[in-house]
C-alpha positions as CSV (number, residue, x, y, z in Angstrom):
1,X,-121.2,-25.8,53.7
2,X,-120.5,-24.2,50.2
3,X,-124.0,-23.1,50.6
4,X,-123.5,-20.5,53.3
5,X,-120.7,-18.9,51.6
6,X,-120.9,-14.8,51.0
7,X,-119.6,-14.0,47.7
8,X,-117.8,-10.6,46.6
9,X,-119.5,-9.2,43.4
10,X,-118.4,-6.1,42.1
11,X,-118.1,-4.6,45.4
12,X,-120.6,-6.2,47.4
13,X,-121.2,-9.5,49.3
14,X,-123.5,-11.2,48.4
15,X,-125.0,-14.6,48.8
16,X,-123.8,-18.2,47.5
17,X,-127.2,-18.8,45.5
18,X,-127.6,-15.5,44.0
19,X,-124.0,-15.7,42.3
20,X,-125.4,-16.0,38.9
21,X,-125.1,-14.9,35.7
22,X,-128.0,-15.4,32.3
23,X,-127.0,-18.5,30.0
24,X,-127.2,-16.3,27.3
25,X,-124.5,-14.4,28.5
26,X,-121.4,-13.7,26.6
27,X,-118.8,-15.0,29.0
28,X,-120.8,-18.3,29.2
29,X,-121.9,-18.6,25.6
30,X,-118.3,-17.9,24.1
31,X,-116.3,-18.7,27.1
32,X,-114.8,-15.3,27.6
33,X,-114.2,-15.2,31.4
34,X,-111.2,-15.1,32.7
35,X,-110.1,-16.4,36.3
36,X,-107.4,-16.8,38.5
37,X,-107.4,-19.6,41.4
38,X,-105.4,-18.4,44.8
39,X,-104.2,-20.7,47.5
40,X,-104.2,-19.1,51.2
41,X,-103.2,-20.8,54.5
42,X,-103.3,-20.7,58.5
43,X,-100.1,-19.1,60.1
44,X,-99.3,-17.8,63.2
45,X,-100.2,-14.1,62.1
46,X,-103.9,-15.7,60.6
47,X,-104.7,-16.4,57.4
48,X,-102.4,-15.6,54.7
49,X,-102.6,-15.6,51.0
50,X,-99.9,-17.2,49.0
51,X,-98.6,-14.8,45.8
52,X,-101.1,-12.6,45.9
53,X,-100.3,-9.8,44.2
54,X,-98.8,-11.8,41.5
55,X,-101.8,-13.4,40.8
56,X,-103.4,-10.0,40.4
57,X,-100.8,-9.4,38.2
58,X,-101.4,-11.9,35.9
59,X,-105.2,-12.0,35.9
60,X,-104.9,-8.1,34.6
61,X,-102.3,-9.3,32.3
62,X,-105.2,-11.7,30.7
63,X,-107.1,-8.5,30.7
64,X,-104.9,-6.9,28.3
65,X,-104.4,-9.6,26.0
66,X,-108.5,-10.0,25.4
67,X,-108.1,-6.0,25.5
68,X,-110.6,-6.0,28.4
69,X,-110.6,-3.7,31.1
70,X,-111.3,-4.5,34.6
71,X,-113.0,-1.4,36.8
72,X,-111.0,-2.1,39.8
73,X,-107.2,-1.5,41.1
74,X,-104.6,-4.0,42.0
75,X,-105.0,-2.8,45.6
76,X,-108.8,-3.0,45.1
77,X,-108.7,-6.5,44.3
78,X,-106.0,-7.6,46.7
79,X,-108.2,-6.2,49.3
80,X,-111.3,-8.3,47.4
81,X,-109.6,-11.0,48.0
82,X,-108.9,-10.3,52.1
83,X,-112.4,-9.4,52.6
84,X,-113.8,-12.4,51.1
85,X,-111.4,-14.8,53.2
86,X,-112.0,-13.0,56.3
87,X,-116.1,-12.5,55.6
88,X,-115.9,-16.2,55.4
89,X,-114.3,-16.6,58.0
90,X,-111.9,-19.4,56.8
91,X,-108.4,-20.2,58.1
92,X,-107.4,-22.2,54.7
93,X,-108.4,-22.8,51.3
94,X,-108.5,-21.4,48.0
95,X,-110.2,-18.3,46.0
96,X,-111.2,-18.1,42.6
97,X,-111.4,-14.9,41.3
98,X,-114.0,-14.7,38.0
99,X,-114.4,-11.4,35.8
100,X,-117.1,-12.0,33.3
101,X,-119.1,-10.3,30.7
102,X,-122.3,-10.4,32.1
103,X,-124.9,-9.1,29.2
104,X,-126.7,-10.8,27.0
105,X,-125.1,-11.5,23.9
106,X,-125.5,-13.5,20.6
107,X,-122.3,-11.7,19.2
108,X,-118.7,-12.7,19.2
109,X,-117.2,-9.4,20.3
110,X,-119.2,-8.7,23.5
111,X,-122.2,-6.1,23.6
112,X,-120.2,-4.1,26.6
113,X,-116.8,-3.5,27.5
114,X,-117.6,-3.8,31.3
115,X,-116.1,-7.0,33.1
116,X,-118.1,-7.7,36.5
117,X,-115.4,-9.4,39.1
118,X,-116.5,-12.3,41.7
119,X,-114.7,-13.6,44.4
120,X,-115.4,-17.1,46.2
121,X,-113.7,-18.3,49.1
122,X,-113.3,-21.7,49.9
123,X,-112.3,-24.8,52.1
124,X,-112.0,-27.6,50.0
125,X,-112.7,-30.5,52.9
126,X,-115.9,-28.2,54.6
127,X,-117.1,-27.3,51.0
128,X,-116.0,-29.8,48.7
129,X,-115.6,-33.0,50.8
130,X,-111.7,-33.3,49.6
131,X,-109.9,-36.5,51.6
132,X,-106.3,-37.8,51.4
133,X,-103.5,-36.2,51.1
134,X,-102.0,-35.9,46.9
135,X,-98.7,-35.3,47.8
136,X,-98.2,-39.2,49.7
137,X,-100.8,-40.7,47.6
138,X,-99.3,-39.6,44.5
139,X,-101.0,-39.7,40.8
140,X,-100.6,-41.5,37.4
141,X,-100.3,-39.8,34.1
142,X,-100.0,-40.5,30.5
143,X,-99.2,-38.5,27.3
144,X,-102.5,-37.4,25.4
145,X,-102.9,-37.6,21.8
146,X,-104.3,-34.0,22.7
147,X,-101.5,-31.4,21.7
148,X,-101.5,-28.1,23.5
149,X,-103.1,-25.0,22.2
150,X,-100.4,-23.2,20.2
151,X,-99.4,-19.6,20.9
152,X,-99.9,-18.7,17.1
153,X,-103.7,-19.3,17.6
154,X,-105.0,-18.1,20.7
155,X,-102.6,-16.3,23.8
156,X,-102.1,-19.1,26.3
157,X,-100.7,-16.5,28.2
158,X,-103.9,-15.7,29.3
159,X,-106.4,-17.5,31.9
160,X,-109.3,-17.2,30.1
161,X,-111.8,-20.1,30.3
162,X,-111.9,-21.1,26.7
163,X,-108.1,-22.1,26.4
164,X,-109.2,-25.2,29.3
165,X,-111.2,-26.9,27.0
166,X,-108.0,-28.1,25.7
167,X,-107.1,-29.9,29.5
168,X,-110.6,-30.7,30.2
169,X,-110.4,-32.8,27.0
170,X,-107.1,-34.2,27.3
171,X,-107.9,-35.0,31.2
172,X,-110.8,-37.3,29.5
173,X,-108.8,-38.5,26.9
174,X,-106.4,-40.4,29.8
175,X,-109.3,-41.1,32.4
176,X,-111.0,-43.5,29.9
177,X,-107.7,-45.3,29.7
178,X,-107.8,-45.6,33.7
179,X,-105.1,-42.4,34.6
180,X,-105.9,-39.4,36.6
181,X,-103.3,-36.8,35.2
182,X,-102.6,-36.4,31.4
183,X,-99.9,-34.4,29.8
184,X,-99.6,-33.1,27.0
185,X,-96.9,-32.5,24.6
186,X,-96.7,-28.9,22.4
187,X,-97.3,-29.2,18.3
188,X,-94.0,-29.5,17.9
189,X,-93.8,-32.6,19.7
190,X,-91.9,-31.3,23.5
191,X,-93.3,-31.8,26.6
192,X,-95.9,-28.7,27.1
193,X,-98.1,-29.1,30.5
194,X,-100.8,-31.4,32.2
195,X,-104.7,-30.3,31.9
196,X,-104.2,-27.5,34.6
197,X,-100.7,-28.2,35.9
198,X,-96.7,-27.4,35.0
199,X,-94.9,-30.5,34.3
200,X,-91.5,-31.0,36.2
201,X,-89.1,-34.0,35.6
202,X,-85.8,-34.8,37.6
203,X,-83.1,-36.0,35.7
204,X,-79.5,-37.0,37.4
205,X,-80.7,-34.4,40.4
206,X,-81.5,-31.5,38.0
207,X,-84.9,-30.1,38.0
208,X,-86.2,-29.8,34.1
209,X,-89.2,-28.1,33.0
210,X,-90.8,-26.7,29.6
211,X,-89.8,-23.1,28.8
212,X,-92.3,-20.7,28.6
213,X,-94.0,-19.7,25.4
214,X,-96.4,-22.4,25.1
215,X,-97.1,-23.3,28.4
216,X,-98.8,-20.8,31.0
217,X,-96.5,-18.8,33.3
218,X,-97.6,-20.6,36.2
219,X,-97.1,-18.7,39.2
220,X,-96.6,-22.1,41.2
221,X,-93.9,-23.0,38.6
222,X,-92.1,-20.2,38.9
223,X,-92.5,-20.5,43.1
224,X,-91.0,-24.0,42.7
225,X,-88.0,-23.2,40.4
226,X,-87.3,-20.2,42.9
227,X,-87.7,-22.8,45.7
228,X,-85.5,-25.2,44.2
229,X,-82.3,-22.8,43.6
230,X,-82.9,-22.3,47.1
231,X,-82.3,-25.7,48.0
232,X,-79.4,-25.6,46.2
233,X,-81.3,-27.5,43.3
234,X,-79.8,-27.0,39.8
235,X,-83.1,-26.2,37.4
236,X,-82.9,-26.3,33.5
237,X,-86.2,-24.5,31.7
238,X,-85.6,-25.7,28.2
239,X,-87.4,-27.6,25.7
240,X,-88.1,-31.3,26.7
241,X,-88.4,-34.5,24.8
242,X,-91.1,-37.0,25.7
243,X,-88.4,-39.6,25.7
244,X,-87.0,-37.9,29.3
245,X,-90.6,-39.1,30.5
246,X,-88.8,-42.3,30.4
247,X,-85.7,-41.7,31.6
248,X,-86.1,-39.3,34.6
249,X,-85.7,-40.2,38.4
250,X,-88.7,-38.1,39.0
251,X,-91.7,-36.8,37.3
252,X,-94.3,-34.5,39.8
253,X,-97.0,-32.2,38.9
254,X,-97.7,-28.6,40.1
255,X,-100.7,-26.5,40.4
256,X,-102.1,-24.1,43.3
257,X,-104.4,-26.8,44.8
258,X,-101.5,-29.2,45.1
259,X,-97.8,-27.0,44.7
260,X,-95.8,-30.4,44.2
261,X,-97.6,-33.6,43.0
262,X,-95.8,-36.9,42.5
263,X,-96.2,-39.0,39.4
264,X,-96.3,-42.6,40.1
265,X,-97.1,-44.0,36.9
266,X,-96.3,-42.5,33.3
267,X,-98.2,-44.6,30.9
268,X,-97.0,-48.1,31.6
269,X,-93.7,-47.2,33.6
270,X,-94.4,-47.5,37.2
271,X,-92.1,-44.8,39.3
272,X,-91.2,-46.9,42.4
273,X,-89.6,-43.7,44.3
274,X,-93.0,-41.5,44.3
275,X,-92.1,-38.8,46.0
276,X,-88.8,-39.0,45.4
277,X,-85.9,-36.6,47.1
278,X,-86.1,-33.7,44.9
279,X,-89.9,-33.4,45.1
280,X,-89.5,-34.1,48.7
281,X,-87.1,-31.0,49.6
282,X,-89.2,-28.8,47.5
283,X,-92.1,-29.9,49.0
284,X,-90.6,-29.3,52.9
285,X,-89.2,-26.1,52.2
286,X,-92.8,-25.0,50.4
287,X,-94.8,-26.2,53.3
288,X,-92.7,-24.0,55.9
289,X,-92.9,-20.7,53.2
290,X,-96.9,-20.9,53.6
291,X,-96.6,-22.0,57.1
292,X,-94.8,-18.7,57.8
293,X,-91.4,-19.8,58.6
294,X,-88.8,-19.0,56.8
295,X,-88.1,-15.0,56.4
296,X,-86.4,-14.9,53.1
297,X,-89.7,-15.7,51.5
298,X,-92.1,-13.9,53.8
299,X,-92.9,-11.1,50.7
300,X,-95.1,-14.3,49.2
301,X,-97.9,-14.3,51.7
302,X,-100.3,-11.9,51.9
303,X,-101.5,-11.8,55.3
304,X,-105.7,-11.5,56.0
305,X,-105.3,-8.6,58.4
């Protein structure tokens, strides 16, 4: 039970009930925290953690565009992350990794410059009661009305827990209108992302996706696309037109809880072949990477030692 789970906090386990922070703090009040969610998975040599230190990467990289400094290493954290799988004791799952301001504040530039850094582990089916698989059961999507944030106003680039009001209200946007998935289109009218997910389409067997530059640089995306060249997959990043929501073979999702999603439904268009080849193939050859079998890729996982 999520209950029982120890949390790292700034160099410490502690317990699950006394991860908290004040509701007057800054990170809650202003939304200020920034994250980064982390897939890991049972092999043969134990637990192993997918893209670690890319994530690390990037969740410093959000640091440095909100000019905020985290007090711990690359290797610190990496190891954060080890310790808190293996204190857990978990096989599979996923880690969120939160920095935070945690004082009290009624400003908009935060009181101190000192980030605290929590770690949870996770299994999603013991903690969360997650059923079914996604990946054969598929989703449906539409195109929000909601545009995504632009680049000129806030950097997307980073993770940081303000830029998700912009999914969280596109998500609800679509789920009133009875869809699971929404994606969004940029402000000038391409294809830009879901709520929390890359958007791939398939179009005469070539992989298409939004460029970068106002979409995150989704580690998963960029795991796919190097998956898919290795399949021999020809994969275009450009910028999209709605209209190819209509045309493509394929349309699938990506995220780190589910690397390859398939999209059954875009707005009214029903997608009869859901998962189709493409997403298929990329899907096989992912599941053997975090399974631990296939060498040329065994840099990606970060084994719990």
């Amino acid at each position: 039970m999520v209950e029982d789970r120890m949390v790292w906090l700034n160099g410490d386990f502690i317990p699950w009930e006394n991860a908290t922070v004040h509701i007057m703090s800054h990170s809650f009040g202003r939304g200020s925290a920034i994250f980064e969610v982390i897939s890991f998975y049972d092999t043969a040599r134990g637990p192993a953690v997918f893209r670690l230190e890319a994530h690390i990467d990037r969740l410093f990289r959000s640091a440095e565009l909100l000019d905020m400094a985290l007090p711990f290493s690359k290797d610190d954290l990496c190891d954060a992350v080890a310790g808190t799988v293996k204190r857990n004791e978990l096989n599979k799952g996923f880690v969120k990794v939160v920095c935070f301001y945690p004082e009290i504040s009624f400003e908009i530039i935060p009181s101190s410059s000192q980030l605290s850094v929590s770690i949870f582990a996770l299994d999603p089916e013991q903690d969360l009661g997650a059923k079914g698989d996604p990946f054969t059961e598929g989703t449906t999507a539409y195109v929000s009305d909601w545009r995504k944030l632009d680049p000129r106003t806030v950097p997307i680039e980073a993770k940081a827990a303000a830029n998700y009001l912009n999914g969280m209200v596109a998500r609800l946007e679509v789920q009133k209108k009875g869809f699971e998935h929404a994606i969004m289109l940029d402000t000038q009218g391409f294809i830009a992302e879901g709520g929390t997910e890359s958007a791939f389409v398939v179009k005469d067997g070539c992989l298409l996706t939004p460029s970068t530059g106002t979409v995150l640089k989704s580690i998963t995306r960029m795991s796919i696309l190097e998956v898919a060249q290795e399949a021999g997959i020809e994969c275009i990043e450009k910028q999209l037109k709605p209209e190819l929501l209509v045309e493509a073979e394929e349309i699938f999702l990506s995220s780190t809880p589910f690397k390859v999603l398939p999209v059954k439904q875009i707005n009214d268009r029903k997608l009869p072949d859901a998962p189709g080849p493409v997403a298929r193939k990329i899907a096989e050859l992912l599941n053997a990477i975090v399974a631990g079998n296939v060498d040329r890729f065994a840099n990606w996982l970060y084994i719990v030692e």
